[in-house]
C-alpha positions as CSV (number, residue, x, y, z in Angstrom):
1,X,-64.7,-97.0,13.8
2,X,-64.4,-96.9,17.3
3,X,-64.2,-100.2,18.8
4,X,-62.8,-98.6,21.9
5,X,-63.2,-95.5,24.6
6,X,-61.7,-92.5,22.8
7,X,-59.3,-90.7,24.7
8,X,-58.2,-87.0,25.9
9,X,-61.7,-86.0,26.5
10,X,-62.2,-82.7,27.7
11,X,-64.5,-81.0,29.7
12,X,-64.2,-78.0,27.2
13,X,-65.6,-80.8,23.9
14,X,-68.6,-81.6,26.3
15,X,-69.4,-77.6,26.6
16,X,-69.0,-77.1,22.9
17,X,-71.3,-80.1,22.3
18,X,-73.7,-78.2,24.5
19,X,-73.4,-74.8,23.2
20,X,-73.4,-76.1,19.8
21,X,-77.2,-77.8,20.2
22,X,-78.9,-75.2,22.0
23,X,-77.7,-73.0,19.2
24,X,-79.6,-75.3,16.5
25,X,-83.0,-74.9,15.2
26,X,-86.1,-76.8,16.4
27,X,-88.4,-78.5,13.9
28,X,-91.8,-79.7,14.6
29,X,-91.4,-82.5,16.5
30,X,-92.1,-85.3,14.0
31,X,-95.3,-88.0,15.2
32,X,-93.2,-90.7,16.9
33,X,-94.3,-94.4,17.0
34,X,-91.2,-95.5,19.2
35,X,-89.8,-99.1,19.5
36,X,-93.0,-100.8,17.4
37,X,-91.2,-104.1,17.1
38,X,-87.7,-105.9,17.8
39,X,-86.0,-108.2,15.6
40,X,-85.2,-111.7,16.4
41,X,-81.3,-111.0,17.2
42,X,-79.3,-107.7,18.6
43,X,-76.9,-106.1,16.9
44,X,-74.7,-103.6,15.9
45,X,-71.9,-102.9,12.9
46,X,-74.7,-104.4,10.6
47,X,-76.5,-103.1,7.6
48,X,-80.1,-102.0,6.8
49,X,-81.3,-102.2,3.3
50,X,-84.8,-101.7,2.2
51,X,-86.4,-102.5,-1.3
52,X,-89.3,-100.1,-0.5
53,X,-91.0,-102.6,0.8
54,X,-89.2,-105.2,3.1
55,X,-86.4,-104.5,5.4
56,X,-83.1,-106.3,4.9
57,X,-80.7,-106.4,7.9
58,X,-77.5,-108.2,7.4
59,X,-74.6,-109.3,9.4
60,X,-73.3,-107.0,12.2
61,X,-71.9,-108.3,15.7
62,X,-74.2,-110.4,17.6
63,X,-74.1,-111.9,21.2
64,X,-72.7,-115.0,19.6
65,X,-69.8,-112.9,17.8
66,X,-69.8,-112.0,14.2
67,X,-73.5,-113.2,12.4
68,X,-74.0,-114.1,8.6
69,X,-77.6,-114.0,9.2
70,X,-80.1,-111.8,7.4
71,X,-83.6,-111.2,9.1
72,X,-85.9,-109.9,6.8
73,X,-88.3,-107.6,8.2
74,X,-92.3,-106.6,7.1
75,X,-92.8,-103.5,8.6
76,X,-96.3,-103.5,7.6
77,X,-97.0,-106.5,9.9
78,X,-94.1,-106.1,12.4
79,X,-92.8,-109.8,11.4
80,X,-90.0,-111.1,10.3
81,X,-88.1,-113.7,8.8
82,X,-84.7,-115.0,10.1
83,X,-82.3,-116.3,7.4
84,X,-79.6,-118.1,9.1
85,X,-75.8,-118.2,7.7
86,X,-76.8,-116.8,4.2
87,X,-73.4,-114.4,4.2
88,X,-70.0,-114.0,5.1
89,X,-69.5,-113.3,8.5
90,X,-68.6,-109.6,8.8
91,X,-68.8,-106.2,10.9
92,X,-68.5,-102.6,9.6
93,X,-69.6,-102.9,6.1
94,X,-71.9,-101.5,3.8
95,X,-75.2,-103.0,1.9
96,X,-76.9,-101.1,-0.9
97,X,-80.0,-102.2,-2.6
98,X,-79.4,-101.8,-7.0
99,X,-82.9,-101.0,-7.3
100,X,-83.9,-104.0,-8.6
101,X,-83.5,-107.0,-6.9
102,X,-80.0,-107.5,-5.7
103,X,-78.2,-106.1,-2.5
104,X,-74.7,-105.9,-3.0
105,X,-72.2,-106.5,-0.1
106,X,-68.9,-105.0,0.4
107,X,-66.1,-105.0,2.6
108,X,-66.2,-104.9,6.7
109,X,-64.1,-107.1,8.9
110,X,-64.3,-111.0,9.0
111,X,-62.4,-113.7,11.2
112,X,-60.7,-117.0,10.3
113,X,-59.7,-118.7,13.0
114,X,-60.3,-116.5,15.5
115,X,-57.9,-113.7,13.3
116,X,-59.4,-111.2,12.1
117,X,-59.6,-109.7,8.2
118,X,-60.4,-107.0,5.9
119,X,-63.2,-108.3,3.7
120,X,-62.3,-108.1,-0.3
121,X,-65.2,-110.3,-1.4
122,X,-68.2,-108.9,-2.9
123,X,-71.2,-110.5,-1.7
124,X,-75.1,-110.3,-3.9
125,X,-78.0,-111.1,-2.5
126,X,-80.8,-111.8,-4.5
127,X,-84.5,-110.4,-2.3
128,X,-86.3,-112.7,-4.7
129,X,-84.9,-116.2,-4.9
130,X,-82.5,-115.5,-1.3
131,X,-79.9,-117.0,-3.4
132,X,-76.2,-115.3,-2.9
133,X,-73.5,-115.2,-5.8
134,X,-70.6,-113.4,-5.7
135,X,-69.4,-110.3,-8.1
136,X,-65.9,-108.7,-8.9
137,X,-64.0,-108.4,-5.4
138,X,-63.2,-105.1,-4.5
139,X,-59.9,-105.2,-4.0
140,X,-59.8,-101.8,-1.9
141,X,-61.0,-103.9,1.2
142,X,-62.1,-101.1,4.2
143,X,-63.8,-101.5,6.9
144,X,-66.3,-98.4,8.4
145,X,-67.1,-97.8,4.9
146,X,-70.1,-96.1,3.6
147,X,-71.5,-97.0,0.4
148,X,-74.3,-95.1,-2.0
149,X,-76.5,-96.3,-5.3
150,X,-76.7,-93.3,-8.0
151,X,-77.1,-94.2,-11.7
152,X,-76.8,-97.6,-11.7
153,X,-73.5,-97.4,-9.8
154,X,-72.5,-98.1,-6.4
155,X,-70.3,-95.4,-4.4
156,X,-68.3,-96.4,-1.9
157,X,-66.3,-93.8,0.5
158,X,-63.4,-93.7,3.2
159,X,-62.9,-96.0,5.8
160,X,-59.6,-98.2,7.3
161,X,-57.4,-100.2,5.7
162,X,-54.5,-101.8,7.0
163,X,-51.0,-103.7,6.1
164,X,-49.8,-107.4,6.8
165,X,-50.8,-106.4,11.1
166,X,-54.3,-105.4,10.9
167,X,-54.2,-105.1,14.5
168,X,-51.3,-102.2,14.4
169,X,-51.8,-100.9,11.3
170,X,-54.8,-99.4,10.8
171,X,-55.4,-96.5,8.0
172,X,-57.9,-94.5,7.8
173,X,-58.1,-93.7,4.1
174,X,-60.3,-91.0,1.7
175,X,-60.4,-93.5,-1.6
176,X,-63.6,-93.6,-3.4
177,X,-64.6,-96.2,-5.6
178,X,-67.3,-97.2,-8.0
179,X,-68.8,-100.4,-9.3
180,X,-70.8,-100.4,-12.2
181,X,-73.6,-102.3,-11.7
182,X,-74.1,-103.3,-15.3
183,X,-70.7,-104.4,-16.1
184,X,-69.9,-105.7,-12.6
185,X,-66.6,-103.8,-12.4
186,X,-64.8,-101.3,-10.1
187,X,-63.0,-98.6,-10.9
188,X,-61.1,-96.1,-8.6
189,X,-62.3,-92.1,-8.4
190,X,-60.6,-89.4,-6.8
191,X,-60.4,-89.2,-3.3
192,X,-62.6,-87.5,-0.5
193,X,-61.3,-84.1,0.8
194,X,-60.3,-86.4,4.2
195,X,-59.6,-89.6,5.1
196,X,-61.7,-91.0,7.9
197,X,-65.1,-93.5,8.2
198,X,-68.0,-91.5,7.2
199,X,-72.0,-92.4,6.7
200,X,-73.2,-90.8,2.7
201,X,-76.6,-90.6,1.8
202,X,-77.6,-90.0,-1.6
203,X,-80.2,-86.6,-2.1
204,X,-81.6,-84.9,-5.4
205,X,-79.4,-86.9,-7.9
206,X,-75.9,-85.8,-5.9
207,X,-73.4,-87.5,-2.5
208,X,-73.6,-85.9,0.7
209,X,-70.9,-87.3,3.2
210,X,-72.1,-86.3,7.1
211,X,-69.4,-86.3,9.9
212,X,-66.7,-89.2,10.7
213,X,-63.9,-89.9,12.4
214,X,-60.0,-90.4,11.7
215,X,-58.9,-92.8,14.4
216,X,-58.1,-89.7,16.7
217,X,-61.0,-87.5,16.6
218,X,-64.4,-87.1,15.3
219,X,-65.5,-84.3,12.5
220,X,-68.1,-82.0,11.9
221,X,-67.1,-82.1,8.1
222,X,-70.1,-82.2,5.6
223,X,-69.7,-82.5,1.8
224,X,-71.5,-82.6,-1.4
225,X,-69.8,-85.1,-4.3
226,X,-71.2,-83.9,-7.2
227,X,-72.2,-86.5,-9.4
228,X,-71.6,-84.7,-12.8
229,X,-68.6,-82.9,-12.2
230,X,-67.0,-85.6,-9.8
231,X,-66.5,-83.2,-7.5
232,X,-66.5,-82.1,-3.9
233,X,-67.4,-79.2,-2.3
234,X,-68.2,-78.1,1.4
235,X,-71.5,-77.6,3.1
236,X,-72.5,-76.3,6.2
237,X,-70.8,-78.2,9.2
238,X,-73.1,-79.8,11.6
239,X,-72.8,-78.2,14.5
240,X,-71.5,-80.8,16.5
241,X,-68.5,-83.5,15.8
242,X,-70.7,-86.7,15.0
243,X,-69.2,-90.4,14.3
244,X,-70.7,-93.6,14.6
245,X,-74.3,-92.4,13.2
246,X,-76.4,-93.8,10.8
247,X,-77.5,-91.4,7.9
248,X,-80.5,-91.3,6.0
249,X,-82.3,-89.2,3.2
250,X,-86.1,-88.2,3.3
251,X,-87.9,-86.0,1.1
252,X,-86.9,-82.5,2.7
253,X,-83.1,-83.8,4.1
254,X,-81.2,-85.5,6.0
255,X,-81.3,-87.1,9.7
256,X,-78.7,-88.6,11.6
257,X,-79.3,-90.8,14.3
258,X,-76.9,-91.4,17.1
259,X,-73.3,-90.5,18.0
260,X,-70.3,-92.6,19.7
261,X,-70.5,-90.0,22.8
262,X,-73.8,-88.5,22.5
263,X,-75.9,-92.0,21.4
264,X,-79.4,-90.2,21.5
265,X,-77.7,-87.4,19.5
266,X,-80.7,-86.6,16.0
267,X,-79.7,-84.2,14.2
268,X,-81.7,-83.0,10.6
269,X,-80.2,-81.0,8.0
270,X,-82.8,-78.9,6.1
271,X,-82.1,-78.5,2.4
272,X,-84.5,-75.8,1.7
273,X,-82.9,-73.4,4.3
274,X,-79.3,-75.0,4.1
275,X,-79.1,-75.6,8.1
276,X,-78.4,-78.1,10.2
277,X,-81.5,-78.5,12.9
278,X,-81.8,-80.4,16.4
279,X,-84.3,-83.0,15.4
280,X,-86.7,-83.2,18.4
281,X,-87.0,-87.2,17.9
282,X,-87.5,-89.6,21.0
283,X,-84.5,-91.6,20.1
284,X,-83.5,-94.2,22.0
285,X,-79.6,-93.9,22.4
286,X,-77.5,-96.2,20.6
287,X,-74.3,-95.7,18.2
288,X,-73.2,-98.1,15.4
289,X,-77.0,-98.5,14.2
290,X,-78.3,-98.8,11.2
291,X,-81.5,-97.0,9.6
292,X,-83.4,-97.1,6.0
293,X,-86.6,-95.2,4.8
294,X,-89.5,-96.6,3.6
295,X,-92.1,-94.0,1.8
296,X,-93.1,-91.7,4.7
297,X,-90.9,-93.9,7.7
298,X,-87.5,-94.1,9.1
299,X,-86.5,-96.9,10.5
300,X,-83.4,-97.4,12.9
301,X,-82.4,-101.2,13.7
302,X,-80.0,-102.3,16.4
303,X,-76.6,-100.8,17.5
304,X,-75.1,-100.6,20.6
305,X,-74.2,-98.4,24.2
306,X,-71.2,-99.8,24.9
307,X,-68.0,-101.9,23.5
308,X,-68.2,-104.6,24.9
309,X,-71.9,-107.0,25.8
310,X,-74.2,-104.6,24.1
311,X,-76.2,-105.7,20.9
312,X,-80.1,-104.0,20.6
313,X,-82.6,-105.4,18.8
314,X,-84.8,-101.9,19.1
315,X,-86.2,-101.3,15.7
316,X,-87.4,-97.8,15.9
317,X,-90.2,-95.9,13.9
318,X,-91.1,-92.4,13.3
319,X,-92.9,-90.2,10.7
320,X,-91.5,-87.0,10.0
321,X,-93.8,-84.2,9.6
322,X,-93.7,-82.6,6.1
């Protein structure tokens, strides 16, 4: 999480950053639809959740400060539906669809009285009936968490954490946990190889952790959690230090979208070939957005360009070529 400008930059990062792109790969330039709709509200920190049919985007910063809304979207008709105060407040969390019919809702930062908090409680969400319940807190609270659905179970990775002075004592921390969806329970797993706040998308059955950053600098770090063996091992590194990106899996890879310095940053990691490309996507910039895939379409919701009086309410489209 970067909630504000990130210092010591260097002329020499922006030439690396440089070097570093024009040295990547070009795909085919995927068949773009752009900004095909907006959603009723800008913003950024939220979630974006998808049933395979709808799109759920929940919470996130809003003009009007921290939202418990969700707005359901139909992408087929470019509609949606605006559910006002269903959740907790919150920022910087994750969502993940159980592949049935509940989105569960863990951790971010909430306010009380104008103070803010780490979020412990667990939050479901029931796409049906819209009814909310809540589960087993997690008791790890973090915010700039990541969080995955494999086998029933719900991954969740990294983050901060802080002590009694949230405000001056932030921790960024490399604990995974797991909650089993069946017996609503968490356990604790071993930790990630570093501690920062990362985005993980789930690919062929296994974890794949894509960038992050540590509270002092961003990382080009990319691993693979292995599912059966419960453990981690490094992949290629993108080529460029990448935080505050959304991730998402498609049938061939991997794309991420947006970066906290380089906000129109795409990049695509190709599975087949094991290399990171430069996705030739017309990306609108933003940073802290959200995106979820839908058959054949990405989708990328919200986020921001700036700290402070920036909250999008782009929802972009593409297709990528197969």
């Amino acid at each position: 999480m970067q909630a504000y400008p990130q210092l010591l930059r260097r002329f020499s990062f922006i030439l690396l950053f440089v070097a570093a792109i024009s040295g990547c790969s070009a795909i085919p330039e995927p068949t773009p639809e752009g900004t095909s709709f907006t959603m009723t509200t800008g913003r950024y920190g939220h979630a974006t959740v998808t049933d395979g049919k709808s799109l759920f985007v929940l919470g996130g910063s809003t003009d009007k400060g921290l939202s418990g809304d969700i707005e359901i979207i139909n992408p087929q008709s470019s509609t949606s539906e605006l559910l006002k105060d269903k959740i907790i407040p919150r920022r910087y969390f994750s969502a993940v669809w159980d592949g049935e019919e509940s989105i569960y809702i863990i951790g971010g930062i909430s306010a009380h009285e104008g103070r803010p908090y780490l979020q412990t409680a667990v939050e479901v969400f029931n796409v049906r009936t819209h009814e909310v319940k809540l589960t087993q807190a997690h008791d790890r609270a973090t915010r700039g968490n990541t969080a995955v659905l494999a086998d029933n179970k719900i991954y969740v990775f990294g983050g901060e954490t802080a002590g009694k002075k949230l405000r001056n004592a932030l921790l960024y921390v490399p604990w995974v946990s797991v909650f089993d969806t069946n017996t609503q329970t968490w356990a604790a797993l071993p930790d990630m190889p570093v501690a920062l706040s990362t985005r993980a998308a789930a690919y062929n059955g296994d974890i794949y952790i894509t960038g992050g950053f540590d509270g002092r600098r961003q990382y080009r770090d990319f691993y693979k959690f292995d599912l059966s063996s419960m453990n981690w091992s490094a992949m290629p590194d993108m080529p460029v230090a990448t935080s505050a990106h959304s991730v998402v899996a498609t049938k061939d890879g991997l794309y991420t979208f947006g970066d906290y310095d380089q906000l129109d940053q795409v990049l695509y990691f190709d599975f087949a070939r094991a290399t990171w490309l430069n996705a030739a996507l017309p990306f609108k910039p933003s940073r802290h957005n959200a995106s979820a895939a839908i058959v054949d379409k990405i989708f990328v919701t919200g986020g921001n360009v700036r700290s402070r009086d920036s909250h999008l309410n782009a929802v972009q489209v593409f297709t990528p070529q197969r």
